[in-house]
Steps between C-alpha positions, in 0.01 A plus 500: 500500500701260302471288203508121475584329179440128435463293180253266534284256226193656525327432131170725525241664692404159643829468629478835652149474636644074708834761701237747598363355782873403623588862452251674622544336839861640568418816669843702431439485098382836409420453164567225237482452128628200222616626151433230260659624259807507592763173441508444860126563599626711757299562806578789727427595858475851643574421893670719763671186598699211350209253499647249181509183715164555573420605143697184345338246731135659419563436106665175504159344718293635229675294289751727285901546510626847609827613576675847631628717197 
């Protein structure tokens, strides 16, 4: 399993709750979580494969600007 790390500008829960749908619908991602605390909102992705593309394009239709870290 490997981790994904991408800063994104997610703001809140609200945020969260509009790249769910998006996410949920890529089958490889294990497991996901945002920490808004952080300076870079990070989001990561728990996937056995190298899905980023996937994850990227998912994020910026919902609206929000992501980008590998």
């Amino acid at each position: 399993m490997e981790k994904y790390l991408f800063k994104t500008s997610l703001k809140c829960n609200g945020c969260i709750k509009a790249i769910t749908p998006g996410l949920e619908r890529i089958a490889e991602i294990k497991q996901w979580s945002v920490d808004l605390e952080s300076a870079d909102k990070v989001l990561e992705v728990d996937s056995n494969e190298d899905i980023s593309v996937q994850v990227i394009d998912s994020v910026k239709k919902a609206g929000y600007d992501i980008s590998r870290l």
